[in-house]
N, C-alpha and C positions, 0 to 999 in steps of 0.2 A: 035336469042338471043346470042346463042355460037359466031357466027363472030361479032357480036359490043362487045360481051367481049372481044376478040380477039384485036379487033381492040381498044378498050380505052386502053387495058393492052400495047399495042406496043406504042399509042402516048405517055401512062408514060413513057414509057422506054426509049424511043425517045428523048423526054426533059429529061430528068436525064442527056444522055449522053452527051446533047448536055451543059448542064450546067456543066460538069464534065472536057471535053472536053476544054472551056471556059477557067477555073481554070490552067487547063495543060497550056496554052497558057498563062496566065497573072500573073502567082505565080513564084518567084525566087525559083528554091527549094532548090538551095545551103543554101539562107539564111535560108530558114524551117528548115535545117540542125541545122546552126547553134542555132537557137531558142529554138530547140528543145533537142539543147545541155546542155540549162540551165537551166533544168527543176529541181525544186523543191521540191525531194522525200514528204517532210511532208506535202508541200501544197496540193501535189495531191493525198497523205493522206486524209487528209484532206477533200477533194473536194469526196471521196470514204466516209466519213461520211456522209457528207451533203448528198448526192445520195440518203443513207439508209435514213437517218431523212425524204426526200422525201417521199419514197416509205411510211413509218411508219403511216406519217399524211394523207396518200394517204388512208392506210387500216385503220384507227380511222374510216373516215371520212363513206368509206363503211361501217362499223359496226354499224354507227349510224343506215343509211338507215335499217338495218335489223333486230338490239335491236328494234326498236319501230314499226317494224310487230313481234313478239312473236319469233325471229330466236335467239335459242339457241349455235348457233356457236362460237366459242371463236376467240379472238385474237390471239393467236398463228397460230390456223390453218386457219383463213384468212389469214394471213403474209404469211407463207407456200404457200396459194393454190393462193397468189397473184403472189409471186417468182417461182413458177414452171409455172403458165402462160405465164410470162414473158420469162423465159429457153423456153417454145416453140414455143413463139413468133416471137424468132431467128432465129427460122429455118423454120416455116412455112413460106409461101407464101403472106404471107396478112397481110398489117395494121392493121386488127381485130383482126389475129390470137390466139393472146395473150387473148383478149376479152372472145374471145370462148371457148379456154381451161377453163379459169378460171371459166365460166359461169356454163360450163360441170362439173368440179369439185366441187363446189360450190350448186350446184342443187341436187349433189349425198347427200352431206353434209345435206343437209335441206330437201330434200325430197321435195322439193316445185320448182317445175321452173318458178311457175306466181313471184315468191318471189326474186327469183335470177335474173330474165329479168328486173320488173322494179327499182328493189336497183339499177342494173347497171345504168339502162335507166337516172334514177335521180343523180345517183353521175355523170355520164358524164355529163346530162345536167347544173347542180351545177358547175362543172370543165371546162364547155365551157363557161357559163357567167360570170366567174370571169377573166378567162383569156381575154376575149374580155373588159369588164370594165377596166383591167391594161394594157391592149393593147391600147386601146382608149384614158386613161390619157397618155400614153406615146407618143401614136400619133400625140394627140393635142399639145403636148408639142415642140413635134421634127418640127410641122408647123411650126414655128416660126424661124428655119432655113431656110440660103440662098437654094432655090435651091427643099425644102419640101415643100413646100407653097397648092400643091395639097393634099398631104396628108390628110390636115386636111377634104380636102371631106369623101374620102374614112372613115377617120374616125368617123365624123358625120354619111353616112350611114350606117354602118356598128353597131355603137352605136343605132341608131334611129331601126332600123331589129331586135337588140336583145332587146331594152326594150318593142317595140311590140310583139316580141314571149311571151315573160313576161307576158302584161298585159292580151295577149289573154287567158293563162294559167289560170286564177282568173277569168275571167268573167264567170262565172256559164251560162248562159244564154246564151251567143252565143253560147259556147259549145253545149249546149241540142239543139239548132238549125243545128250546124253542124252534131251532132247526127243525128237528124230526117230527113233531106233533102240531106244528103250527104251519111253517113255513113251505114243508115241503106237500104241506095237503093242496098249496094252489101253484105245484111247482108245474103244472100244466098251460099255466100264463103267461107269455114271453116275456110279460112286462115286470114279473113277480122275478122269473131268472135273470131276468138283467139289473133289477134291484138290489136282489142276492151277491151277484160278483162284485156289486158295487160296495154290498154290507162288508163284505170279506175283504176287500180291497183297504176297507176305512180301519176294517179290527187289525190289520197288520200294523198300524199303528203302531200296537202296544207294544211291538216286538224293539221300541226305540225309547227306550224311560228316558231317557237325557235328553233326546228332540223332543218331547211331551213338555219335559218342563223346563225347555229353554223357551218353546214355544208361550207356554204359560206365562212366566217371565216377562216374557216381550209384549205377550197381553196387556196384562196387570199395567208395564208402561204404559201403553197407549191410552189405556183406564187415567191412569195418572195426568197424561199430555191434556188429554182430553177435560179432566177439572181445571188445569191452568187455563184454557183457554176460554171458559169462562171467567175466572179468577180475573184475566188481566183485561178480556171487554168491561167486565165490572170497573177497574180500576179506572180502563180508559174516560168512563163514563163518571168517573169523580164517586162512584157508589161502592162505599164502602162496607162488606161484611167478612167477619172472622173466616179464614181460610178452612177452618173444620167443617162448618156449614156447606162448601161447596163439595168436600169429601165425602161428606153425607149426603147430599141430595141429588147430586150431577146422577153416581150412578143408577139410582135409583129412578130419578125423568129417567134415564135411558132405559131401564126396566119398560116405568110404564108406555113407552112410547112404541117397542117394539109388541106391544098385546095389539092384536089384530082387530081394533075397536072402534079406529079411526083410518080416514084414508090418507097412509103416509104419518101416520102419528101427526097432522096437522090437527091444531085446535088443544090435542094433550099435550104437545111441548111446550106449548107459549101457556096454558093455564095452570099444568105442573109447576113452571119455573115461579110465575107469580106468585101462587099458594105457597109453595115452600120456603121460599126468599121473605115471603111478606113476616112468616115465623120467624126470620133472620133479623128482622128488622129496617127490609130494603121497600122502599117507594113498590107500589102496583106499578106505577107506572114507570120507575126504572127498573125495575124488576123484566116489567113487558121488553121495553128496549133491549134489554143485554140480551134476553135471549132472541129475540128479534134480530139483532144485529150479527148472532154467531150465525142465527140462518142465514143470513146476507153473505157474511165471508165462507160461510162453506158452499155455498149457490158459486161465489164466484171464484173461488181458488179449486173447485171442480169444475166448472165452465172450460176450463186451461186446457180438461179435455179435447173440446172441440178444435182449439187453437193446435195443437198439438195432432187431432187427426187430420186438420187440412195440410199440413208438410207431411206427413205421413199415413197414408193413404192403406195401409195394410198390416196395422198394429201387431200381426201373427208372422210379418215376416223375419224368420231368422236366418242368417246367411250359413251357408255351407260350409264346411274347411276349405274344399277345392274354391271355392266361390270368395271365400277371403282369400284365399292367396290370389 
């Protein structure tokens, strides 16, 4: 088990380099210089708003999951215990990372970890079907260029996989069949039963269609935030292309970045953004820059985290009634 971790962690890394490597070879970087010379102070202001407004409708969107199980936590200190996840996201080792601090702090918060595992479990899977639906409208879209014409497979099954994970979600009845012939054959495993309450925990969900697609809703925004913010480092950087192009392509890098191929989606985001952008008509090398520079500002308006845990030292603490008055 240790050497195939071993060994997936080294082909990430592998391809990372190799994609990194790629970049070094085919990017001017006098001109990134100069590109990068014309940058924008307000725009990328700016672009460090949007980022929060992100993060903001990121933690509305959890707090729903948690108001509608009986979780007393406020907004502020989800924000907090989302931004100090994020600060140790940075540093830990792992795509999850972040995941898991926050789970940890979150669960101190609530005194509940069946409560914190599946709010997460459901706002990720709410934040993966909205990004694949604007991934999918934007893929279908970009078919229709010279040169994309396969795409639109890919995009058909990839649409077709998640509106099946969907409907299987709702069918009450297969479920209780995959219960009784599947699940409960390795109900002898603590880890299998504690999995189980956790399944049960997530499918209660369904019992709230209006929090499903408010939730949805509030996705699809951040989908949306999240193209501006490229849109306006583009702009900052004097590099202009058609605002559909970033509707089309943003969410799709985000697709590929999240396939478990690279370590951290480094190497796929910066040669996603070039390839795609460069069909758009945008310089390799401002193409490189803008998304270069998104990773900078999201590197440092998460950083805030850290700033933010050295005054507050115990991001799970929430005060008592008796303890506020």
């Amino acid at each position: 088990m240790q050497v195939s971790r071993i060994i997936k962690q080294s082909v990430k890394v592998a391809v990372s380099v190799c994609l990194l490597v790629w970049l070094v070879t085919a990017i001017d970087w006098r001109n990134c210089i100069q590109v990068a010379a014309r940058a924008d102070l307000a725009l990328m202001l700016l672009a460090v708003v949007l980022l929060t407004l992100e993060r903001v409708l990121s933690v509305v969107k959890w707090l729903l999951f948690l108001k509608v199980k009986g979780s007393t936590v406020s907004f502020w200190r989800l924000f907090i215990i989302n931004y100090v996840g994020g600060f140790w996201g940075l540093i830990l080792p792992s795509s999850v990372s972040a995941d898991i601090v926050r789970g940890y702090y979150l669960s101190r918060a609530t005194s509940d970890l069946k409560l914190t595992v599946t709010s997460m479990a459901a706002d990720r899977f709410i934040s993966g079907v909205s990004l694949v639906c604007v991934a999918c409208l934007g893929g279908w879209y970009a078919g229709y260029q010279p040169g994309l014409e396969r795409l639109r497979v890919l995009t058909f099954l990839l649409a077709a996989g998640t509106a099946i994970s969907v409907v299987i979600l709702f069918q009450g009845a297969l479920l209780r069949w995959l219960d009784r012939h599947v699940i409960q054959k390795f109900s002898g495993w603590r880890i299998i039963q504690t999995a189980r309450k956790w399944m049960v925990s997530c499918l209660e969900y369904r019992q709230y269609p209006g929090l499903l697609l408010i939730a949805f809703l509030l996705s699809i925004s951040v989908q949306v935030v999240r193209v501006l913010i490229f849109y306006v480092v583009a702009l900052g950087f004097d590099l202009h292309a058609p605002l559909m192009y970033y509707i089309v392509f943003i969410p799709l890098i985000m697709v590929l970045i999240m396939l478990p191929v690279s370590l951290n989606g480094i190497g796929v985001r910066e040669v996603s953004f070039v390839s795609f952008f460069s069909l758009a008509g945008m310089p390799e090398s401002g193409a490189f820059v803008v998304s270069f520079a998104v990773s900078v500002l999201t590197t440092l308006t998460t950083a805030v985290g850290g700033l933010i845990y050295m005054f507050d030292r115990n991001p799970s603490f929430v005060k008592s009634p008796d303890k506020a008055a």
